[in-house]
N, C-alpha and C positions, 0 to 999 in steps of 0.2 A: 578560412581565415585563421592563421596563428593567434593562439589565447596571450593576452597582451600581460605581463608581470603584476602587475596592480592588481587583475582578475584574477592570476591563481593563487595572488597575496589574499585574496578577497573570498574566492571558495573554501582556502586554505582552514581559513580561521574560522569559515561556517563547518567543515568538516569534523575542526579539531574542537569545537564546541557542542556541534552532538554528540562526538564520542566521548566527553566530560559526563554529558546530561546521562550518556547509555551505562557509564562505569560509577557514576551517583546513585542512579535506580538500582543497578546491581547490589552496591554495596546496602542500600538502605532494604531490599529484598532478602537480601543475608541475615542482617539485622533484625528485620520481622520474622525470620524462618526460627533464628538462635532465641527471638524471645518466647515465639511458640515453645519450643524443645524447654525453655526452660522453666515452663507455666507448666507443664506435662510434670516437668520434674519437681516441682514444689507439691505438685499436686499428689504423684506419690509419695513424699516425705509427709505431706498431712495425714493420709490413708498411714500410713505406716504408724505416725507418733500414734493417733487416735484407736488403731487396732492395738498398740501396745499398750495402751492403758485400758481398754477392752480387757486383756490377756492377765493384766498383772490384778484388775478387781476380781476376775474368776479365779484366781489361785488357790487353791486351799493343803496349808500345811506343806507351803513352800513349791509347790506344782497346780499343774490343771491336767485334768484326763481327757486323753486324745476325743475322746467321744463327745466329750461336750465343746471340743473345741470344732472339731471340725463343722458342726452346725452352722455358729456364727459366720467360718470364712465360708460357707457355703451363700447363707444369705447375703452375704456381702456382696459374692461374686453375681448373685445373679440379679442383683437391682440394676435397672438400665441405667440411672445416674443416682449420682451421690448426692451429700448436702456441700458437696466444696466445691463453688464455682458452679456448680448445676451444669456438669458435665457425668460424662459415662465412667463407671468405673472401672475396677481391674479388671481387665481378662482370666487370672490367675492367678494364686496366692499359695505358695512355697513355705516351710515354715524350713529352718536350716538350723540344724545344730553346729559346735564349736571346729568342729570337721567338715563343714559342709557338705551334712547330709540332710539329705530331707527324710522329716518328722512329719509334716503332716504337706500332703498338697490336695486340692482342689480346682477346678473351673477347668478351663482348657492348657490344660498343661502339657501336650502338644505341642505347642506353641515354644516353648522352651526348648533349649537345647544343654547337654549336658556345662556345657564350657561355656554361658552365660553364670551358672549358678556363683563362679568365684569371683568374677568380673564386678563392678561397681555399676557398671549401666553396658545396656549392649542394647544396638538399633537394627530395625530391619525393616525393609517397607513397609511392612501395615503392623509390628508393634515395636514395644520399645518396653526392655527389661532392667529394673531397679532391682539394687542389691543393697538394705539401707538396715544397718543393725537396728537390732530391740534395744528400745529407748527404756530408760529406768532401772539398768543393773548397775547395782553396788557395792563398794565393798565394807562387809564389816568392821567390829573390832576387830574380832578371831584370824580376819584373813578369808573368813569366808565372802560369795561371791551371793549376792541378795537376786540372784539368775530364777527366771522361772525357768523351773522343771516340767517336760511335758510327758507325762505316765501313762504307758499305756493302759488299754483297755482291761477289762476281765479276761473277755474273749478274746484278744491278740495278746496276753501272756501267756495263758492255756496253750494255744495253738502255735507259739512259739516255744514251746517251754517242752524239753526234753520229756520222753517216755515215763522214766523216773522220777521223775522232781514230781508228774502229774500224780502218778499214783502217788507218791508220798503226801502232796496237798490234802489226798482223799483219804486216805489209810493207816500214814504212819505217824508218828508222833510229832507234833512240831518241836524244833529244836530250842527254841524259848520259852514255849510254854507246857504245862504238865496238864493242863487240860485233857481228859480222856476226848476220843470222836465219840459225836451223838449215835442215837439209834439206828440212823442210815450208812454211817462210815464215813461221814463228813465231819472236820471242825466247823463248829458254828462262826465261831468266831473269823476263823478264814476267809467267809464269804459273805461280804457286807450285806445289808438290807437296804431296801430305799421304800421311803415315803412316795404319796400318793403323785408327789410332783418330779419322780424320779430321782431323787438326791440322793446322795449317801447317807444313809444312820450311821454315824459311827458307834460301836461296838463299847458295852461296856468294857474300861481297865480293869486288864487280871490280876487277882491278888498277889499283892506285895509281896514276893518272896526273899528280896533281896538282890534280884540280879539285874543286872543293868536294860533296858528295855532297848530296842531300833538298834543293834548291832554295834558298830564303832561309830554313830550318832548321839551319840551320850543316852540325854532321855526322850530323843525327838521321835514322835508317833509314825510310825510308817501308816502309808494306805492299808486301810485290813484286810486289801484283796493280797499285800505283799508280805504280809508278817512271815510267810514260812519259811520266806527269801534268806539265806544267809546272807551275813554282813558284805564280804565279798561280791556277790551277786546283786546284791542294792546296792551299792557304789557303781556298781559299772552302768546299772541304768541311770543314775542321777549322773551319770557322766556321757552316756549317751545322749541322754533325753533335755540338755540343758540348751535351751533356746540363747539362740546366736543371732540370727538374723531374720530379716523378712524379705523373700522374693515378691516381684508387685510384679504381671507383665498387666501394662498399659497399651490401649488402641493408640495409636500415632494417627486417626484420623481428624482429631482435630488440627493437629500440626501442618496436613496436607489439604485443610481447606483452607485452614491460611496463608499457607503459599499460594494453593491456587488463585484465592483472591487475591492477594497481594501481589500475583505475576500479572495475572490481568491485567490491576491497575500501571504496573510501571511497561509491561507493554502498551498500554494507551497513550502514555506519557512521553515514551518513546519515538512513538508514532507521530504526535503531535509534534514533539522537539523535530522530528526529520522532515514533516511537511513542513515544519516554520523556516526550516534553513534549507529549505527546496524552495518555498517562497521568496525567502531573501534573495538568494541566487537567481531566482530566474528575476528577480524587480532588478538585482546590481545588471543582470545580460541586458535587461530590455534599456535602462539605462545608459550601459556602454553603445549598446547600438544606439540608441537614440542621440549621443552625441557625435557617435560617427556620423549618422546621417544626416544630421543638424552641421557638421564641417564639411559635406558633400555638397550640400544643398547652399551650403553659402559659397564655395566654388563655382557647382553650376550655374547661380546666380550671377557669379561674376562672368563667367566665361558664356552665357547667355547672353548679357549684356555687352560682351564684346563681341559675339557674334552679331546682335542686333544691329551694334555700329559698324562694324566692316560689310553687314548686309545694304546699310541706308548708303553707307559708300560706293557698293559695287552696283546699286539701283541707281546712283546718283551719276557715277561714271558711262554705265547702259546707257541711262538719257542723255549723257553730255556727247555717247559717240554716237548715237544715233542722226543727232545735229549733221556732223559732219559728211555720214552716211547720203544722207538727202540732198544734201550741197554735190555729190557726185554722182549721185544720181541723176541728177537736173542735170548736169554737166553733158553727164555721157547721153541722156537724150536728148540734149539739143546739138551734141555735135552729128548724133546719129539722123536729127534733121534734115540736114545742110543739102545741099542739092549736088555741091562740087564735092561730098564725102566720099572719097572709094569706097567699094565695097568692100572692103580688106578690112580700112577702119569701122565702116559701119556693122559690122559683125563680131569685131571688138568689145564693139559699145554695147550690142547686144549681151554679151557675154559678164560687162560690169554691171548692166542691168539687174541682170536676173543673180550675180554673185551677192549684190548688194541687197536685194530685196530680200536674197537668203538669212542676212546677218539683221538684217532690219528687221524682220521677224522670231527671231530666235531670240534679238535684245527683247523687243514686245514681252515673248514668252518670259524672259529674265524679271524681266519687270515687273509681270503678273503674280511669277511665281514669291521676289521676293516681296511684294508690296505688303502689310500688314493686313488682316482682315478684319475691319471692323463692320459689323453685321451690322443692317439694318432692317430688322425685319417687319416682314408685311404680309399679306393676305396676297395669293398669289395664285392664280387659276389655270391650272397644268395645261388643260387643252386651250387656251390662248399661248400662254408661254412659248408650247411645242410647235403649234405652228409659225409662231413669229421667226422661228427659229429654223424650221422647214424652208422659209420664205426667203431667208436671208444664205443659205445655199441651196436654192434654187437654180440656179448656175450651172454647180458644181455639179448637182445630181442629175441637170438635164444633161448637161456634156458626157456624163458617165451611162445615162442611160438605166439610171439607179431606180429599182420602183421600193417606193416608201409606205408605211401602213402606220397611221396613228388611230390606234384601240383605246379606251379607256372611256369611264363615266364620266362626269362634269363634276369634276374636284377640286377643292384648293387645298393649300398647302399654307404652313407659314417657316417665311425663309427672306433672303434677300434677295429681290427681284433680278438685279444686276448676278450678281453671284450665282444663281441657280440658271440663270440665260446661258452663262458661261462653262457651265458643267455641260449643259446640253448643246453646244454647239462643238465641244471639245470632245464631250463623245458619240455626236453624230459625226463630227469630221473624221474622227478615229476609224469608224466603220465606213466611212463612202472610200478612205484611201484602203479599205482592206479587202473590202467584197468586190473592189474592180470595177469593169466595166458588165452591165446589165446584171447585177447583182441586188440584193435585196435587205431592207435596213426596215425594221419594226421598233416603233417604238409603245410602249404599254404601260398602265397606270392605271393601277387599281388599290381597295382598300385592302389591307389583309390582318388587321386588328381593329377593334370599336374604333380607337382613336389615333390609327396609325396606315398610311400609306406605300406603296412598295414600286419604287420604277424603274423601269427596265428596259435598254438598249439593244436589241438583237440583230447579227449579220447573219450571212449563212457563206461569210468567206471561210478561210485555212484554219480560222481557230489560234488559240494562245495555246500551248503546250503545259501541262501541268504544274512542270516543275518552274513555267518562267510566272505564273500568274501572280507570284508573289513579286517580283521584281518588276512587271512594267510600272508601277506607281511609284518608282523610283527616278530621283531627276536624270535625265540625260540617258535612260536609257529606252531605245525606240528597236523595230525592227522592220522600220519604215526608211526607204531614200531620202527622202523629201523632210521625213519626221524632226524636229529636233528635241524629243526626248522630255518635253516638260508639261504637254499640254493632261496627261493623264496624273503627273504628279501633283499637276494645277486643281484636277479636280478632287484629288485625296484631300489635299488641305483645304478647299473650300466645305469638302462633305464632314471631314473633322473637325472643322469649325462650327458648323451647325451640328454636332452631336449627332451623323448618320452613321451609315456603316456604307462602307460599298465593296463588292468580290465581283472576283472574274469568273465565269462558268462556263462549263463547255454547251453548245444548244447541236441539241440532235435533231437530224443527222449531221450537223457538220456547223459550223461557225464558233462565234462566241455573244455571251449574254454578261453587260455589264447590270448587275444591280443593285441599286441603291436604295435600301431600306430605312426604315426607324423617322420616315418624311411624318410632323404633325399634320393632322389632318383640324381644315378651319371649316367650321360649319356653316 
């Protein structure tokens, strides 16, 4: 059946409302996802201010030494959460000079990749890398930059530091100061001391001599591992070594639990929004059909009821010609009486006879079939019934030569007495006009549930063919001469009136078995 315009105005709008509901969840899933990403990202801007104020109270004398520095990012890296948020911390911590180079790295820095280092954030499945300058440099009066400096070690200047310049730190003269070397070959003063908690002592100031001290520093104290540094050569490390930024890589696992919870829930949401408009849709179908068949139903009502009045009409006109029928009948046997009749006319008469008794019974049939059934039902004792009814074509079946077999226990039934006579004399008639002359008609009745009976008409004439079994309970159609075609559709609508069943069956070797089930059983 074509979907009617109102209907697909009606799915239309339940479609175009869960895919509202599906691009709402998205967009608010987006929005959870960006506020994740940006909770990650405040979090390393905290890690970063508070490492840099970490950096700049360790400073001394304008820097801090690589060796004491990498400790803290070490312990940093490896605590599983932090105090912000009570989440996990870096994965890896970069320290970047004004060049971005790295000056100090630790934790899994792996993880990084060269062309993250310049970027400002850079993402990947499972981290996400910040590039967030060192908080608290300033600028002086002078023009200078109040920048921590990060100095290397003793050991990584040695082991950096040219052939020459080594032996001279141990041998030769330093160029500032006139200090002889100690007893070993060493200056004392070149190679700082530390106290028992590893610090630096710094070195007594050498005597006044007059010359400027720290190179083109004015009178600013170098480290006293650097003092034999020319001026040149310490500029270029306070320019190397001048902290710029901080690299952070961050887990992105918090970010993808909360997508993942967060997809969850708008796929549930989802789910729900499409059962509700699957709901609606099929309540609007069951609706639509239910006013179709609510405009059906009041049609067949009508046309019911106009069938029931052209029925009481055409019952009405059966019995009015029936009347007349009989008027001709009499007619023609009393002319067929008469003593002076030819035999010409009296063969005639026989002929209006039996043409009439033909139509006088088929109207009967008409009559029966169309009359209403109103049931009266009663207690009704099968093996009285059947023989009553045995008794009343007793006639027929002695003329036929017909032997009859009534089987069955002493049962009753509830039905209407009249109506249930009439079944059974319309399908024993059935079977004495089929099995012939000295042919054979059973009839049987027994229980075949607690409280249900099963009965049954057996021949052992030609049999119904398979494909007609469903049509002889059809009006007007017989495969009898004599038949007019109503007496088996007479007994469907009495059997269907009492709420039986009845089928046609083939009985081996040969006949047919009508039977009619679903009989109450009266106790």
């Amino acid at each position: 059946m074509p979907m009617k315009p109102r209907s697909k105005m009606v799915y239309g709008l339940l479609l175009l409302a869960w895919c509202l509901v599906v691009a709402w969840q998205c967009e608010e899933h987006v929005r959870v996802v960006r506020a994740a990403e940006a909770d990650l990202r405040n979090r390393s801007r905290e890690i970063s201010s508070t490492l840099s104020a970490v950096i700049r109270a360790m400073r001394f004398r304008g820097g801090i030494v690589q060796d004491r520095l990498e400790p803290v990012l070490v312990e940093l890296v490896n605590q599983h959460t932090n105090v912000f948020n009570n989440s996990r911390g870096p994965l890896a911590i970069i320290l970047l000079n004004t060049a971005d180079v790295p000056l100090v790295a630790t934790g899994e820095t792996n993880l990084m990749t060269g062309d993250s280092l310049g970027e400002g954030e850079r993402w990947t499945a499972d981290t996400a890398t910040f590039v967030n300058p060192m908080v608290g440099a300033s600028i002086g009066q002078e023009g200078e930059t109040n920048a921590v400096i990060v100095f290397p070690g003793l050991r990584d200047l040695t082991n950096s530091m040219p052939l020459g310049d080594r032996d001279l730190m141990r041998r030769g003269p330093h160029p500032d100061d006139g200090h002889p070397p100690g007893p070993d070959g060493f200056f004392p003063t070149n190679l700082p001391e530390t106290n028992a908690n590893g610090e630096f002592i710094p070195p007594p100031p050498p005597p006044d001599d007059g010359r400027p001290r720290g190179g083109d520093r004015g009178g600013e104290h170098r480290p006293p591992w650097m003092r034999w540094m020319s001026a040149a050569a310490y500029k270029e490390v306070i320019a190397h070594g001048e902290l710029h930024a901080l690299v952070l890589v961050m887990s992105t696992e918090s970010v993808s639990a909360a997508r993942n919870r967060d997809w969850i829930l708008r796929a549930i949401i989802v789910l729900f929004a499409g059962l509700s408009a699957a709901g609606l849709g099929l309540a609007w179908r069951n609706i639509s059909k239910n006013s179709v068949l609510q405009i059906r139903l009041v049609r067949a009502s009508e046309l019911n009821s106009h069938l029931k009045e052209m029925n009481l009409a055409a019952a009405g006109l059966a019995h009015e010609t029936r009347n007349p029928l009989n008027i001709i009948r009499g007619l023609a046997q009393m002319i067929s009486r008469q003593a002076e009749v030819p035999d010409e006319i009296r063969e005639k008469t026989r002929v209006i006879l039996d043409e009439t008794d033909k139509v006088t019974a088929q109207l009967t049939e008409f009559i029966n079939y169309s009359r209403p059934r109103e049931l009266r039902r009663a207690r009704v004792a099968l093996p009285s019934a059947v023989g009553e009814v045995l008794r009343t074509l007793a006639g027929d079946i002695e003329e036929n030569k017909i032997h009859t077999e009534q089987k069955g226990d002493n049962l009753s039934v509830e039905a209407d007495d009249q109506m249930l006579r009439q079944v059974l004399f319309n399908l024993l008639i059935n079977a004495i006009q089929a099995v012939g002359s000295g042919g054979t008609v059973q009839i049987h009745y027994y229980r075949s549930l607690m409280n249900e009976v099963t009965l049954e008409v057996r021949d052992d004439g030609p049999g119904v063919p398979a494909e007609r079994r469903q049509e002889i309970f059809k009006p007007y159609f017989t495969t009898h001469q004599k038949g007019t075609g109503l007496g088996l559709a007479v007994v469907q609508q009495i059997v269907l009136a009492h709420g039986w069943e009845i089928e046609c069956l083939a009985n081996e070797p040969k006949g047919a078995i009508f039977r009619i089930s679903h009989l109450k059983l009266m106790n």
